[in-house]
N, C-alpha and C positions, 0 to 999 in steps of 0.2 A: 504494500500500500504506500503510496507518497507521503512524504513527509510534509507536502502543501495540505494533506488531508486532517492533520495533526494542527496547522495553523488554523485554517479554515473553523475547527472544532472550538479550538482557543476561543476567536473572535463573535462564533454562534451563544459560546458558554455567558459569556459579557452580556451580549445582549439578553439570553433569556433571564438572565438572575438580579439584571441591573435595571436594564430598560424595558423589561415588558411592563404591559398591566397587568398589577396584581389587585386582586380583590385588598381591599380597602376593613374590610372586619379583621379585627385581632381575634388571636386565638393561643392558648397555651400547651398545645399540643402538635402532635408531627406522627404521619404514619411513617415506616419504611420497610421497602420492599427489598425483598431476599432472591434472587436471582442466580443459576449456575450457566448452562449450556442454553445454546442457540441452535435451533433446525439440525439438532441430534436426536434424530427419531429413535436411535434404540436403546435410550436412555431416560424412557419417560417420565421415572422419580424423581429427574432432575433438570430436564428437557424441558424448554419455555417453544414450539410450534413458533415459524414465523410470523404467521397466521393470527397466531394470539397476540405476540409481542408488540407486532404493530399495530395491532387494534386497541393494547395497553398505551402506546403511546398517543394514538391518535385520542382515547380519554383523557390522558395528563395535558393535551395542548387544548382543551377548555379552558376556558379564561375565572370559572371558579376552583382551578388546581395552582398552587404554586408549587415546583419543583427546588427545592435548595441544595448547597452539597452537604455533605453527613455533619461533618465539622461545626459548618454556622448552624445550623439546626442546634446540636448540642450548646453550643457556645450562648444563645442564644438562650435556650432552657435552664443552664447550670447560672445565667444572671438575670432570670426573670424576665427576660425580652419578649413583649409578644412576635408571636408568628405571623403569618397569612390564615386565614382559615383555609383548611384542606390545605395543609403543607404538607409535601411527599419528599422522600428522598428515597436515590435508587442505590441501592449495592446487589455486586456481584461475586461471589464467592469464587474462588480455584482455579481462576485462569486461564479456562480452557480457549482452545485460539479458536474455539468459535465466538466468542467476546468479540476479538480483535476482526475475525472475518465479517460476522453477522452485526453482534449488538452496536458493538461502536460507532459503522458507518452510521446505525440508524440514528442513532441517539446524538452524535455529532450534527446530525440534519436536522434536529428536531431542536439543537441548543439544551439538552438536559446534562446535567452534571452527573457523576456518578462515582463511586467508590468500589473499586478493585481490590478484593482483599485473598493475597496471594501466601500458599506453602513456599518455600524458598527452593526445599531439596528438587522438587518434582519440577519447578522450572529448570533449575540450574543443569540438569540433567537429560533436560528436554526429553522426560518421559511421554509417554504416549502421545495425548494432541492433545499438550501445552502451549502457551507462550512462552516466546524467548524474550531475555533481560534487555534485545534493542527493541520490540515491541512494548511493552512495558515501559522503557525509557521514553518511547515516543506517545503514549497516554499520557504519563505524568506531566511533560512538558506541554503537554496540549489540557493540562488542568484539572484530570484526573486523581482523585485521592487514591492513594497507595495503602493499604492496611495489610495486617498481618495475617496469616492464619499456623501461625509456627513455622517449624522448617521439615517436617515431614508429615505433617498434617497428622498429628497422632490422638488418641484418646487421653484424653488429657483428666478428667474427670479420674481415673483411674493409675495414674501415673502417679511417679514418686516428686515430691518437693524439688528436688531434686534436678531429676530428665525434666520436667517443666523448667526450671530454670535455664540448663542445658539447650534446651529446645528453644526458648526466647532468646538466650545470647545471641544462639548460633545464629536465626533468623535476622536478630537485627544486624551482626555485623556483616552479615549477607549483601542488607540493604542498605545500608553505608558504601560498601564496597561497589554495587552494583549502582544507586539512587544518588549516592551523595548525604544521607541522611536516613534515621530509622523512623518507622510510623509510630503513632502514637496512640491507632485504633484498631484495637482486635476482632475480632469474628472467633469465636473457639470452633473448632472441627466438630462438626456432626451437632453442635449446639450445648454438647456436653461440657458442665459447667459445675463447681463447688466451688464455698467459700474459699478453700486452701489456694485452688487456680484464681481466684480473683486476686487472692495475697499476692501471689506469684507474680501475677501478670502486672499488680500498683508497682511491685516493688522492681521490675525491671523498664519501667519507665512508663506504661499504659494505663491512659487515662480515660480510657472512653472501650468497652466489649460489649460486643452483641451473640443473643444465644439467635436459637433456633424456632424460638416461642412466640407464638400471636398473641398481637395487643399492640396498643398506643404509647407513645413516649409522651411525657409530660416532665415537668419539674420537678417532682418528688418522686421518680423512677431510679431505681439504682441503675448508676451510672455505669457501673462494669458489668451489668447483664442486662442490657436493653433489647427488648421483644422486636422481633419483623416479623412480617408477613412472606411467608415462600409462595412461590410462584412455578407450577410447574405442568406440566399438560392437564395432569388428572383434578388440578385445581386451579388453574389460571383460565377458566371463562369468565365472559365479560362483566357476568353478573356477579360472582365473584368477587372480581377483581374493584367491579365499583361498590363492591361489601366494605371491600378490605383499607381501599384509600378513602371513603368519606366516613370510617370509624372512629370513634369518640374515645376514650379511654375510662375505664375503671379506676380510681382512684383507689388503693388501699394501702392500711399499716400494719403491725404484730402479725406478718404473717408466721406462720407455723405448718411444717415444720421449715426455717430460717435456711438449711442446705439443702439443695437440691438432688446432692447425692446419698442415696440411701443405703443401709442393711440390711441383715434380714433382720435384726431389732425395730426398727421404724419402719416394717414393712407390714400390712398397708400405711402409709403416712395420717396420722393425727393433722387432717389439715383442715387449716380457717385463717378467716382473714376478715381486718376490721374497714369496712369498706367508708368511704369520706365522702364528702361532698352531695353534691345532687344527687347522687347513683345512689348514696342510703334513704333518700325518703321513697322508695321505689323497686325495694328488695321483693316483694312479690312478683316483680318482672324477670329477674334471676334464676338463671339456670347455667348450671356446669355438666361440661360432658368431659368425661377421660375414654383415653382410649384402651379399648378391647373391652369395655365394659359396660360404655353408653351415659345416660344420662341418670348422674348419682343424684341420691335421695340428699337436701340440703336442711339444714337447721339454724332458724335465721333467731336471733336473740338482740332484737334491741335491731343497732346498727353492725353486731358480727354475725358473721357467716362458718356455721360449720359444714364443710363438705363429706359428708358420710360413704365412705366406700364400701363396696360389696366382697371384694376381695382383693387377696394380696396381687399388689402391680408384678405386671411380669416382666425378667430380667431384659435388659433396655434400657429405650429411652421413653416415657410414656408423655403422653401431651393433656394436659387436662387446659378446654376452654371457658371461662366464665361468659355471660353474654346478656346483655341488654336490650330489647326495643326501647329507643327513646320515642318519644310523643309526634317527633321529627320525622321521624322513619329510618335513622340511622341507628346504627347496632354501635353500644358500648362494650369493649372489651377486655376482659383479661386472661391474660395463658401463663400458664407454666409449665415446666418440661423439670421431670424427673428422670435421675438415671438411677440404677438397682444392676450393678455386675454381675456379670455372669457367671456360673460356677463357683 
C-alpha cells in the first residue's frame, strides 16, 4: 500500500475528530468497539464480513455518532470532560494484515480513528497472516494508537507475577525498538483478567486495559478493565450493532466477588452489585444473563442487586450480561467476564 495512503488517513483523521459536526449534547459516557479480522471467512468467532463492516461504518458517519480515539475518550472521562452523546471508539485486537489490507483503507476513507493493539512475538516473527513492524510503523505515523497485547499473546489470568512481568518488558522494549516508544494501553488476551494482572500491568507502566466484556465506559469504571463491545459475524448485525453503540451504561459499586478470577472455593461466585444512579430507581427493569446457563434468578434489596446462580461456572471464561430498557429505547448495560482454570 502507498505511503500517500498513510498521509491521506492523517489529514481524513483531523478532519473527522476536529472539524466535523458533532452533536452539541454532552454526555459522560463512551461505547467501544472490539474488532479482530477482516473478510476472513473461516474465522467467524473472530471475523467482522465486509459486508457488515461497512454497513458499521456507514452507521458511525451519522451525524448523531461521534467517533474519538481511545486515548481522549479516557482522558476525557478520568477528568470529568463531557463527551459527545453517542461517542464511539474503535479498536482492533492482533494485527492481523487483514487490518492493514481491508479495515484500514476503509476507515482511513471514512476519517475514523482507531486503536491497534498488537502481540509483539507473532509480529516480529511474521507468523501466519500478521502485520509487519513497516506496516505498523506506517499506521502509527498516519495517527493510529498503538497498544499492547503482551508479547506472545498468553493467558495471563493464569500466569505467574512473574512471566506477566516478563511478558510486559519484553513487549515494551519491542516497541521502543520497533515504535520509538512503549504504549500505555492494554487489551489483555482473550479478555482474561485479575486483580494481580492489573498490578502487573500499573506497575510496568499501563494506565488505561481493556477486557473482553460488554458495557459502557463512564467515569467511575475501572480504568484497567474497561468493557467493549466485540464485533464479529455471528454478532455484528446491524441491529446489533446499533444495540451496542447507542448503549447507556450501568452505573455500579461493592461489586462482589472484587477478582474476576476464580477457584473452585468461589465457584459458583457470591455475586452483587450496588447499582447508582438512574439505573436504581428502575431495578425491576433488570435482568442478567450468564453464559451456559441463561437468564439467573436476581434478588434486588433496596438499590443492591444479588445475582443468584444455578450452578457452578464452567472452566473458562464465562460472560455474565446485566441489561436495561430505558424509557428511550436504548439498553443500559453491564458485563462481566469471569475466568475459573482449567484442570
Amino acid at each position: 500500500m502507498q505511503r500517500s495512503i498513510g498521509l491521506a488517513f492523517g489529514a481524513a483523521l483531523t478532519a473527522a475528530c476536529v472539524g466535523a459536526a458533532a452533536p452539541v449534547i454532552a454526555a459522560e459516557s463512551a461505547v467501544i468497539l472490539m474488532y479482530h479480522r477482516f473478510g476472513e471467512n473461516t474465522y467467524p468467532s473472530t471475523n467482522i464480513r465486509i459486508d457488515q463492516f461497512e454497513a458499521h461504518l456507514a452507521e458511525l458517519a451519522k451525524p448523531e455518532y461521534t467517533v474519538l480515539p481511545l486515548p481522549e475518550i479516557v482522558a476525557r472521562l478520568r477528568a470529568k470532560k463531557p463527551l459527545p452523546e453517542r461517542t464511539v471508539g474503535i479498536s482492533i485486537d492482533d494485527a492481523f494484515v487483514s487490518v492493514y489490507r481491508e479495515a484500514y483503507p476503509r476507515l482511513k476513507k471514512a476519517g475514523l480513528p482507531f486503536t491497534l493493539f498488537v502481540a509483539t512475538k507473532p509480529v516480529g516473527q511474521r507468523v501466519g497472516s500478521y502485520m509487519s513492524w513497516d506496516q505498523i510503523r506506517e499506521l502509527k505515523q498516519a495517527g493510529v494508537t498503538v497498544g499492547s497485547q503482551t508479547h506472545t499473546h498468553l493467558h495471563m489470568a493464569t500466569a505467574s507475577a512473574a512471566r506477566n512481568r516478563s511478558e510486559l518488558e519484553t513487549s515494551n522494549r519491542r516497541f521502543r525498538e520497533e515504535l520509538g516508544e512503549a504504549p500505555t494501553l492494554i487489551a489483555y488476551p482473550y479478555g482474561e483478567y485479575s486483580l494481580a494482572v492489573g498490578q502487573v500491568a500499573k506497575e510496568t507502566g499501563f494506565t488505561v486495559g481493556f477486557g473482553q466484556h460488554s458495557g459502557v465506559l463512564h467515569p467511575g469504571a475501572d480504568m484497567l478493565y474497561l468493557p467493549r463491545f466485540a464485533m464479529n459475524e455471528n454478532f455484528g448485525g446491524k441491529s446489533r450493532f446499533r444495540l451496542a453503540i447507542n448503549a447507556l451504561p450501568i452505573k455500579v459499586s461493592e461489586v462482589s466477588p472484587q477478582d474476576p478470577l476464580l477457584g473452585p472455593e468461589t465457584n459458583p461466585p457470591i455475586l452483587g452489585f450496588t447499582v447508582l444512579g438512574e439505573a436504581a430507581k428502575r431495578l425491576s427493569q433488570l435482568a442478567c444473563y450468564v453464559s451456559n446457563q441463561g437468564k439467573a434468578r436476581l434478588e434486588r434489596l433496596g438499590s443492591r442487586v444479588e445475582v443468584r446462580l444455578d450452578a457452578a461456572l464452567l472452566p473458562g471464561r464465562t460472560r455474565i450480561n446485566c441489561t436495561m430498557l430505558t424509557r428511550s429505547g436504548r439498553w443500559r448495560w453491564y458485563g462481566l467476564q469471569f475466568y475459573l482454570p482449567r484442570g
